[in-house]
C-alpha positions as CSV (number, residue, x, y, z in Angstrom):
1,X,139.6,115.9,-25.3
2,X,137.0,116.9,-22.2
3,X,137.2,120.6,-23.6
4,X,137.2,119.8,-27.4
5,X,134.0,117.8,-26.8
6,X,131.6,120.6,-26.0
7,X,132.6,123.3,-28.7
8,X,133.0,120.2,-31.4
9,X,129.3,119.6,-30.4
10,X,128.1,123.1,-31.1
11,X,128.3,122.8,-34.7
12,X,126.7,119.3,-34.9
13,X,123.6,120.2,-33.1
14,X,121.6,120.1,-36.5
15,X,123.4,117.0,-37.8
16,X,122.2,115.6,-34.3
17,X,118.7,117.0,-34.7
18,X,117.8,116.2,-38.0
19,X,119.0,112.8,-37.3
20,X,117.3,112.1,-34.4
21,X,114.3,113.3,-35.7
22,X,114.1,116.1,-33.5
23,X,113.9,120.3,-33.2
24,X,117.2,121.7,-33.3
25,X,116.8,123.7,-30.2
26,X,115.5,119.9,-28.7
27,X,119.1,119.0,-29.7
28,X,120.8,121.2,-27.5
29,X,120.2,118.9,-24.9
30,X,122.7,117.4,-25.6
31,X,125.1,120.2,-25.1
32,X,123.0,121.3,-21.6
33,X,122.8,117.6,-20.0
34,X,126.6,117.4,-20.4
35,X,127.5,121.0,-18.3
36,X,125.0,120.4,-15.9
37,X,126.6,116.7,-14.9
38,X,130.3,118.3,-14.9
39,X,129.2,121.6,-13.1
40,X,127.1,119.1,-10.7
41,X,130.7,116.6,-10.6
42,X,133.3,119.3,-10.3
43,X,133.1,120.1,-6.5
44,X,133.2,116.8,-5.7
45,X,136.5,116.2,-7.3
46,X,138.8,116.8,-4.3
47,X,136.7,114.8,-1.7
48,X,137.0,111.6,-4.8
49,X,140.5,111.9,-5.2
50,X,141.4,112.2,-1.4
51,X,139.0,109.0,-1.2
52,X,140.2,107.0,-3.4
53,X,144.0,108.3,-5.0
54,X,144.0,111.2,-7.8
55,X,145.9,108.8,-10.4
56,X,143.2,106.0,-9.9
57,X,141.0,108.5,-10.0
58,X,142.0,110.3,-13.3
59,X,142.3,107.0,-14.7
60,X,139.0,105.9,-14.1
61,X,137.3,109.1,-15.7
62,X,139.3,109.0,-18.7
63,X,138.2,105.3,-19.3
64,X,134.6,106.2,-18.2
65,X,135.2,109.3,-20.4
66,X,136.2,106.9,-23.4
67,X,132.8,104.5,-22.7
68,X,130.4,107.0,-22.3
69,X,131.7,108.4,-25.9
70,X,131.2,105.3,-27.7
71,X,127.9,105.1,-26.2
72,X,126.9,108.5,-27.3
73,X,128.1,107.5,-30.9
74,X,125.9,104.5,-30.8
75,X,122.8,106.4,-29.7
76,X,119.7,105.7,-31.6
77,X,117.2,108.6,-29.6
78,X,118.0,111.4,-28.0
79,X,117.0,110.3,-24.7
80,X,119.5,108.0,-24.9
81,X,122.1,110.1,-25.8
82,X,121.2,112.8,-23.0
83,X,121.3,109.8,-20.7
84,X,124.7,109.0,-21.7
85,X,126.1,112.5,-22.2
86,X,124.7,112.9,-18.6
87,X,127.5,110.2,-17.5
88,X,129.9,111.5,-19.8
89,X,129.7,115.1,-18.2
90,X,130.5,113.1,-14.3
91,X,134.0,111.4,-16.2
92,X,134.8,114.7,-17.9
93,X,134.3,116.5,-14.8
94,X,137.8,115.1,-12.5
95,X,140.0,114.9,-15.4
96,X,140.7,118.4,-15.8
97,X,141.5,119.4,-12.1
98,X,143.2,116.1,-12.0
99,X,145.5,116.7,-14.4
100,X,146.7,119.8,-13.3
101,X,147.5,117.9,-9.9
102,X,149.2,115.4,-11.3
103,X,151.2,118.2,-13.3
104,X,152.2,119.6,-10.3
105,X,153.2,116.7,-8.2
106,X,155.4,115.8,-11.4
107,X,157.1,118.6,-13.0
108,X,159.7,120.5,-10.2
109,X,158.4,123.8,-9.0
110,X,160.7,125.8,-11.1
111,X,159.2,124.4,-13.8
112,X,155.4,124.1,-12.8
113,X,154.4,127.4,-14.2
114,X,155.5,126.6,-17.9
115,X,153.9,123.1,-17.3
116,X,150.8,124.6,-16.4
117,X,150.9,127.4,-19.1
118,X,151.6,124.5,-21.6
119,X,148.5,123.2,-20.1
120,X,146.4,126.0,-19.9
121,X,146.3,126.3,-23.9
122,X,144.6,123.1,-24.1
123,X,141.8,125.1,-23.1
124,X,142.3,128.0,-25.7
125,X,143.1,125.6,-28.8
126,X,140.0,124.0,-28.3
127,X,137.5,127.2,-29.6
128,X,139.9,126.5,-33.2
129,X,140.0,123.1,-33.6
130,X,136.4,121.9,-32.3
131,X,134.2,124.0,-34.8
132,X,136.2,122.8,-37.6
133,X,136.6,119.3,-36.6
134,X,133.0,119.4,-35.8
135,X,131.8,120.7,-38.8
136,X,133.8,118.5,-41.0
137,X,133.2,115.2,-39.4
138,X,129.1,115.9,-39.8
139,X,129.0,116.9,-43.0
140,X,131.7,114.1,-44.4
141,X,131.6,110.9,-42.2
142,X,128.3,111.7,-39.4
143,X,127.8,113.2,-36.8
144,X,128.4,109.9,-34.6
145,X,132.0,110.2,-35.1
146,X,132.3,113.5,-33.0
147,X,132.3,110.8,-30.4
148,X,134.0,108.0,-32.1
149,X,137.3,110.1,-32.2
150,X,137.7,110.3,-29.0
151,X,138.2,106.5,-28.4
152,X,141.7,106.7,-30.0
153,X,142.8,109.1,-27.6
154,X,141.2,107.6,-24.1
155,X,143.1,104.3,-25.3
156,X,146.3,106.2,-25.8
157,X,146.1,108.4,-22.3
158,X,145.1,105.2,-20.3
159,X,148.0,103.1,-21.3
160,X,150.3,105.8,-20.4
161,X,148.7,106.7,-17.8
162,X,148.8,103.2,-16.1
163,X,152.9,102.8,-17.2
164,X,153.9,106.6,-16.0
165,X,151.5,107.7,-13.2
166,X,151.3,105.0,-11.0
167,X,154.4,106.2,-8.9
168,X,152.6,109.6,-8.2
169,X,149.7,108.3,-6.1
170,X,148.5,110.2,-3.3
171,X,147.3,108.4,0.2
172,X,143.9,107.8,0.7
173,X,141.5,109.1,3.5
174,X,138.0,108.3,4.5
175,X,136.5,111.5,4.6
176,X,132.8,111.9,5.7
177,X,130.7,112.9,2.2
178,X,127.5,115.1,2.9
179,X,125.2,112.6,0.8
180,X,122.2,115.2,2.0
181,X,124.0,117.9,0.5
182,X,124.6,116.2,-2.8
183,X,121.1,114.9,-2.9
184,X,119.7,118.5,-2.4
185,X,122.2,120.0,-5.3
186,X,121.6,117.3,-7.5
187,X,117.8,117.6,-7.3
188,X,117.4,121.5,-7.6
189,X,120.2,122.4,-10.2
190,X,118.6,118.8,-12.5
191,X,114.7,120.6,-11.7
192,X,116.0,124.0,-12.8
193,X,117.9,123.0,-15.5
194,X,114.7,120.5,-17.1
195,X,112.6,123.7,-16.6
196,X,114.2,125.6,-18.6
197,X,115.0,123.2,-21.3
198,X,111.2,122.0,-21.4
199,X,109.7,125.3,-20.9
200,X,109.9,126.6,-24.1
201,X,108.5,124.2,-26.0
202,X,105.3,123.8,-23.2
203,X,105.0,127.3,-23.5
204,X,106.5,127.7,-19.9
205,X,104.7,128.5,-16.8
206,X,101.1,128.0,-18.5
207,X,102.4,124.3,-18.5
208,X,102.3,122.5,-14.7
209,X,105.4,120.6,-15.4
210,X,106.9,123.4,-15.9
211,X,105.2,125.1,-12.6
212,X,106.3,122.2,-10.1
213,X,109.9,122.4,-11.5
214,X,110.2,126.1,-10.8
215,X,109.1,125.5,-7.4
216,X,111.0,122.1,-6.7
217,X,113.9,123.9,-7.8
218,X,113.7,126.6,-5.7
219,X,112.8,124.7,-2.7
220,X,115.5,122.6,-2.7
221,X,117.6,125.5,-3.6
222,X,117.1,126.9,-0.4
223,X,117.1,123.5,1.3
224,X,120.3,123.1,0.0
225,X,121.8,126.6,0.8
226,X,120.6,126.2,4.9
227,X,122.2,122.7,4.8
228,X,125.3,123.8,3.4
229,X,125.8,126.4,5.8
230,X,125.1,124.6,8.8
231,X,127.0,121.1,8.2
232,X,129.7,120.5,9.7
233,X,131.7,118.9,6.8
234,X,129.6,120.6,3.7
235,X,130.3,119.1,-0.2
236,X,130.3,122.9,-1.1
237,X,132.3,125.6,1.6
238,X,130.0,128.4,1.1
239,X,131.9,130.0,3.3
240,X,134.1,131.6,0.6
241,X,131.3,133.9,-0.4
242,X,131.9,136.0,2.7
243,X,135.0,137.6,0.7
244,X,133.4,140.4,-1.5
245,X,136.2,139.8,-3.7
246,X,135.6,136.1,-4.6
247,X,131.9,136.7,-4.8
248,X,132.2,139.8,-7.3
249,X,134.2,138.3,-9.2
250,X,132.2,135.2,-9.4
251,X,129.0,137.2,-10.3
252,X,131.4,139.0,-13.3
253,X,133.1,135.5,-14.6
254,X,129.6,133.7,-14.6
255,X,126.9,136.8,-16.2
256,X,130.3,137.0,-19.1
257,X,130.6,134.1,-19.7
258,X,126.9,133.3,-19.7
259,X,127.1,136.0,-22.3
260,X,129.7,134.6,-24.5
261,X,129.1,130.8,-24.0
262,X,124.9,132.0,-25.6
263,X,127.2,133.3,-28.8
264,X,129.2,129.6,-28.9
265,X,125.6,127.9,-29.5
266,X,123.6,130.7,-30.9
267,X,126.0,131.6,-33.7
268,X,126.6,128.2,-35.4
269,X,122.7,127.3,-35.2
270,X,122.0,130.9,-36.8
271,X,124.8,130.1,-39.6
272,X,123.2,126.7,-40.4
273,X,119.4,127.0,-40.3
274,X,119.1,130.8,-41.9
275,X,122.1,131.4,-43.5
276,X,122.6,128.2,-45.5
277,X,126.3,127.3,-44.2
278,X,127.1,123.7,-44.0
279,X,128.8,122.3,-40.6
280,X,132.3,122.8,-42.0
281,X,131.7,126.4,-43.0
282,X,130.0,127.3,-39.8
283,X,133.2,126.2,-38.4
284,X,135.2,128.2,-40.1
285,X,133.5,130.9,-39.4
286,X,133.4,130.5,-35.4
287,X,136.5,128.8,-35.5
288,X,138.5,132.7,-35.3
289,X,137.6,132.9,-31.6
290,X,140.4,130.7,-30.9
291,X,143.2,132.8,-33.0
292,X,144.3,135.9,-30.7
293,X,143.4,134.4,-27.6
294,X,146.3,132.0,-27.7
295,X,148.1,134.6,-28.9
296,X,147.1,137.4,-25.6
297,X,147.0,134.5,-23.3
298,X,150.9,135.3,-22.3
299,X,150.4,139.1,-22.4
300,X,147.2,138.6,-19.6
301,X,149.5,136.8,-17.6
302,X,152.0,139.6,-17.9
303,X,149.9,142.2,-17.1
304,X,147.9,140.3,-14.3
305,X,151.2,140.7,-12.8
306,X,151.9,144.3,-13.1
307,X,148.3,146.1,-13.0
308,X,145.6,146.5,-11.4
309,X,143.4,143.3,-12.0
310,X,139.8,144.7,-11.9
311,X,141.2,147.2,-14.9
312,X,142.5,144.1,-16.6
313,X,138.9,142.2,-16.1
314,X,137.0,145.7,-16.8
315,X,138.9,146.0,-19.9
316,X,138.9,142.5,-21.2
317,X,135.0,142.3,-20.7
318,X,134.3,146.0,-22.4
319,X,136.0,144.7,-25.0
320,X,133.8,141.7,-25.6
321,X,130.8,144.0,-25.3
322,X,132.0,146.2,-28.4
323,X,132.7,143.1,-30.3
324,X,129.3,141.6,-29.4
325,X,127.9,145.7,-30.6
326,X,129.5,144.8,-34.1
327,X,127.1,141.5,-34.1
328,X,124.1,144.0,-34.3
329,X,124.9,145.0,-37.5
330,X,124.8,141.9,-39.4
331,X,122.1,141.2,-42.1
332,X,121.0,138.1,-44.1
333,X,123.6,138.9,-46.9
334,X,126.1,139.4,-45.4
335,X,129.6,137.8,-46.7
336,X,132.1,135.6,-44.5
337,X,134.7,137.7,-43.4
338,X,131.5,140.3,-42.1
339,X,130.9,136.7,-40.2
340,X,134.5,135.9,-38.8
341,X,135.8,139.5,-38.1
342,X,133.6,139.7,-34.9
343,X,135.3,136.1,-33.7
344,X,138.7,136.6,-34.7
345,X,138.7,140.1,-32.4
346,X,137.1,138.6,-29.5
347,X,139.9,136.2,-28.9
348,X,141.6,139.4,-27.6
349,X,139.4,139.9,-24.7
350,X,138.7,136.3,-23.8
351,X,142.5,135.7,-21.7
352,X,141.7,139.1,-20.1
353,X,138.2,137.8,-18.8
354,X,139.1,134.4,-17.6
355,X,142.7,134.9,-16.3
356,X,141.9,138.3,-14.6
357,X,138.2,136.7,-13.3
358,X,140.1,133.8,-12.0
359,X,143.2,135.9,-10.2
360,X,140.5,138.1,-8.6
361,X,137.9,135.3,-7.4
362,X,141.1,133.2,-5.6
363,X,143.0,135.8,-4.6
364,X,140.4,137.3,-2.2
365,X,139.9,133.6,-0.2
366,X,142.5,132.4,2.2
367,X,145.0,129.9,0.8
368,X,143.4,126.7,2.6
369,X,140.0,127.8,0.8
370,X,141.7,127.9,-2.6
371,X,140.8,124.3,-3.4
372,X,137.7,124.8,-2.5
373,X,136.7,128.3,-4.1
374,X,138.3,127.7,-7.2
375,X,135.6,124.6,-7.4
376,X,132.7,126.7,-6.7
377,X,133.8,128.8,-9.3
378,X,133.9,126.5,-12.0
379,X,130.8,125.3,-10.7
380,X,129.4,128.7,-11.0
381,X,130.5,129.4,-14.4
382,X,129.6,126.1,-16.0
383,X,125.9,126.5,-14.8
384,X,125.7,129.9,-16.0
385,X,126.9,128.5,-19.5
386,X,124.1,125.9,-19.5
387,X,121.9,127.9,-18.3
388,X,122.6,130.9,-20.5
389,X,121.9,128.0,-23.6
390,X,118.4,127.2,-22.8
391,X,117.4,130.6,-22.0
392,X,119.0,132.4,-25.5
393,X,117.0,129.6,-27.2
394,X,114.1,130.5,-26.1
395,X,114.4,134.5,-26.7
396,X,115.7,133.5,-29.7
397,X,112.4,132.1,-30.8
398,X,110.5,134.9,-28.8
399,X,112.5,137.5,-30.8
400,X,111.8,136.0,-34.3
401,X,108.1,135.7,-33.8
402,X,107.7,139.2,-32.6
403,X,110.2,140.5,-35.6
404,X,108.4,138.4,-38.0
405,X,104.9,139.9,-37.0
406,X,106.8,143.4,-37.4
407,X,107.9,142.6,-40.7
408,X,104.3,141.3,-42.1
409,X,102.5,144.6,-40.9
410,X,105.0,147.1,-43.0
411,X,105.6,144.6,-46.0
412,X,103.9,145.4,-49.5
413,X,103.6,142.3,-51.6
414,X,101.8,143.7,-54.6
415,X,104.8,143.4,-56.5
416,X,106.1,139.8,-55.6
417,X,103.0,138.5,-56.2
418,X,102.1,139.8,-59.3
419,X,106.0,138.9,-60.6
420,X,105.4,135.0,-59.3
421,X,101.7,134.5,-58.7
422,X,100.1,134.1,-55.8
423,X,101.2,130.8,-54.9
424,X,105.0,130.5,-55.8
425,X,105.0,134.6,-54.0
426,X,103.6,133.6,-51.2
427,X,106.6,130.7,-50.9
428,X,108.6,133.2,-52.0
429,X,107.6,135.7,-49.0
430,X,106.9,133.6,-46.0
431,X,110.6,132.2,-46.5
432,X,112.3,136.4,-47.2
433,X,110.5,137.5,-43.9
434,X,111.2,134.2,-42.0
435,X,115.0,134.6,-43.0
436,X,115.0,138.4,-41.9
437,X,113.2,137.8,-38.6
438,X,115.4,135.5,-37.7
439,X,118.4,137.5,-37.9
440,X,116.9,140.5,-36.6
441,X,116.0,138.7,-33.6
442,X,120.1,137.5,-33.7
443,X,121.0,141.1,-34.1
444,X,118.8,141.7,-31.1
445,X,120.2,139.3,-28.6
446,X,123.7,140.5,-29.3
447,X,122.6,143.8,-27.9
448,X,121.3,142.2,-25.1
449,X,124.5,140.5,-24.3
450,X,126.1,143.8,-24.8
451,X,124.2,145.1,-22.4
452,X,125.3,142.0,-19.8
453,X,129.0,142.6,-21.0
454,X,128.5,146.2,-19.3
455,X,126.9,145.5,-15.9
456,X,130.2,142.9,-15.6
457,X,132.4,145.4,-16.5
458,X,131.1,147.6,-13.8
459,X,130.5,145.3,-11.4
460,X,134.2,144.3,-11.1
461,X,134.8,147.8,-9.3
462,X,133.0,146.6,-6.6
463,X,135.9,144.2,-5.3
464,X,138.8,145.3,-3.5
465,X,141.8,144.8,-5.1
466,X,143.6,141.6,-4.2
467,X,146.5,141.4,-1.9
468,X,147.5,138.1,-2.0
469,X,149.6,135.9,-4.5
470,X,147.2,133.2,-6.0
471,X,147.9,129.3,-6.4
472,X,146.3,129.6,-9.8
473,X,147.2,125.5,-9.4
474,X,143.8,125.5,-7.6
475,X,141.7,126.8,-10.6
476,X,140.3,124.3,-12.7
């Protein structure tokens, strides 16, 4: 459900917008307000559930979870539903870690690696079934029931949850929070994150908003940063970053996936506003991603085992770079399978990114800082995906301006307008050269995330290779 709900968003975005009454890159907000609350939530998930019990605790964010759903559904304005996918993103956050916890305190230990592979392809089904459930729900019932659907599901987990889990609850402690340090971390990822959502369409640091947020953000930033690394019980154990492995292969797992989470919201929006798809075809089309990575997710694992894991990452990454190299070929007419081929083969490289990423990051920290790095890292790369949104949106808009005003200076329109007249031509043009510049500009920022493909696949050479055997029951 908390994984299904950002990719089944994706493809609703104009469904949202038009509804809403708002600019489709406006409606990615609500996509960005969710990631930032979880990335902003997920640390603070083992200090909750030591405070208060991890089955009360994965309780109460699945009910939250479910309430925060129906209020998205019932939103009227999209500040309202940016306020309520903000406290939708802090539910979401716990139940994931959670509920590999509570996987592991259950299931005997012989048997806890297939309950967390079973587990594990929760979060590679999800690419399949969200596009499609996404686009079908907006384009046949509304876009409100993206939301709606979840209720069923909260109401089925909480009941069980409450009959089964209740004999697995863990102790309580009262362990000191660092409120400053929250404070700080709340205030300069929210300023960074408004910045660059806003600065786009305030044409960016010509605006003062825009101005005081860049410098807010990085203020507190390095507020936060001296805090951490001088309290004596910090909310974030920077610590970790002293390994050269976890921190390479932090940099590597957050600039890819920055990368490929751009293509997740690029590619649907391109499908739907240039190319004419409805919601359900655009799901379709993206929906492919999610085909061979299920599929390679047990030969990863396999070869995580036996190889060297910076090849396995190197390889798994270069791969997504040649697929994202077959995106700078496409053209306004170009037919569906031309569309899907690209996301059916880079399912292949996905388990080879995160799996290898993931074994490399943890494996380079002691074991009592697993808990703790595997947050940052999911911190890490969850900020670099919302991050990675605003920013494509705006080069995306950059890019089709600057390939539009290419376009107009080596067009001759004698011939359209003399066919049509000058009125119906000039219809007829401003939309051809509009639909090309847009998917020029596409084709442009696929090279670019080519190009950041690369540095991580290089990069990754920079860690030593891991010694140690990883508690991948950390990584959430």
């Amino acid at each position: 459900m908390v994984v299904l709900d950002i990719t089944i968003a994706n493809v609703s975005v104009p469904h949202i917008s038009g509804a809403l009454a708002v600019a489709p890159t406006q409606g990615t907000w609500a996509i960005t307000s969710y990631s930032v609350a979880e990335a902003i939530c997920v640390p603070l998930s083992g200090w909750i559930a030591s405070r208060f019990g991890e089955v009360r605790v994965f309780m109460l964010a699945v009910l939250g979870f479910g309430i925060f759903s129906l209020l998205c559904g019932l939103s009227t304005s999209l500040e309202a539903l940016i306020l309520f996918r903000v406290f939708q993103g802090f539910c979401g956050a716990p139940i994931m870690p959670m509920s590999q916890t509570l996987l592991l305190r259950i299931f005997p230990k012989e048997k806890a690696p297939a309950a967390l592979g079973l587990w594990s392809m929760t979060t590679v089904v999800a690419p399949i079934a969200g596009p499609i459930l996404g686009g079908t729900i907006s384009d046949n019932w509304s876009w409100h029931w993206i939301f709606f659907i979840n209720l069923p599901v909260v109401a089925i987990c909480v009941t069980l949850a409450w009959q089964l889990l209740r004999r697995y609850e863990t102790g309580t402690t009262r362990n000191p929070v660092d409120y400053v340090g929250l404070l700080l971390l709340v205030i300069w990822v929210g300023a960074l994150q408004i910045m660059l959502d806003k600065g786009r369409e305030v044409d960016w640091f010509a605006n003062g908003l825009i101005v005081w947020l860049a410098v807010i953000a990085a203020v507190f930033f390095l507020a936060f940063l001296i805090w951490e690394l001088t309290e004596a019980n910090p909310i974030i154990d920077l610590s970790v970053f002293r390994q050269r492995g976890f921190t390479i292969g932090v940099i590597a797992q957050s600039s890819t996936y920055a990368a490929f989470f751009s293509s997740v919201v690029l590619i649907p929006l391109f499908l739907q506003t240039n190319l004419g798809y409805t919601a359900t075809w655009s799901g379709y089309a993206t929906a492919f991603v999610g085909v061979m990575a299920v599929l390679m997710s047990p030969v990863a694992a396999a070869f995580g085992s036996r190889f060297d894991i910076r090849l396995m990452v190197s390889g798994g990454v270069i791969w997504l770079g040649m697929v994202s190299l077959m995106r700078t070929g496409w053209v306004t007419q170009m037919d569906f399978f031309t569309l899907s081929l690209p996301q059916f083969l880079q399912g292949i490289g996905m388990p080879f990114f995160f799996i290898g990423t993931t074994l490399l990051a943890l494996g380079s920290v002691r074991p009592d800082q697993t808990a703790s790095a595997a947050g940052i890292q999911n911190f890490m790369r969850t900020l670099s995906g919302a991050i990675a949104t605003s920013i494509v949106q705006t080069i995306w808009e950059t890019q089709t301006r600057l390939q539009r005003a290419e376009l107009v200076n080596v067009m001759h329109p004698g011939k359209v307008l003399d066919s049509y007249g000058a009125a119906q031509g000039r219809i007829i043009l401003d939309r051809l050269v509009q639909s090309e510049a847009v998917t020029l500009a596409t084709d442009k920022i696929a090279l670019w995330s080519a190009g950041i493909f690369a540095f991580a696949a290089a990069v990754i050479w920079l860690a030593p290779k891991p010694k140690a055997k990883v508690d991948m029951s950390a990584a959430h």
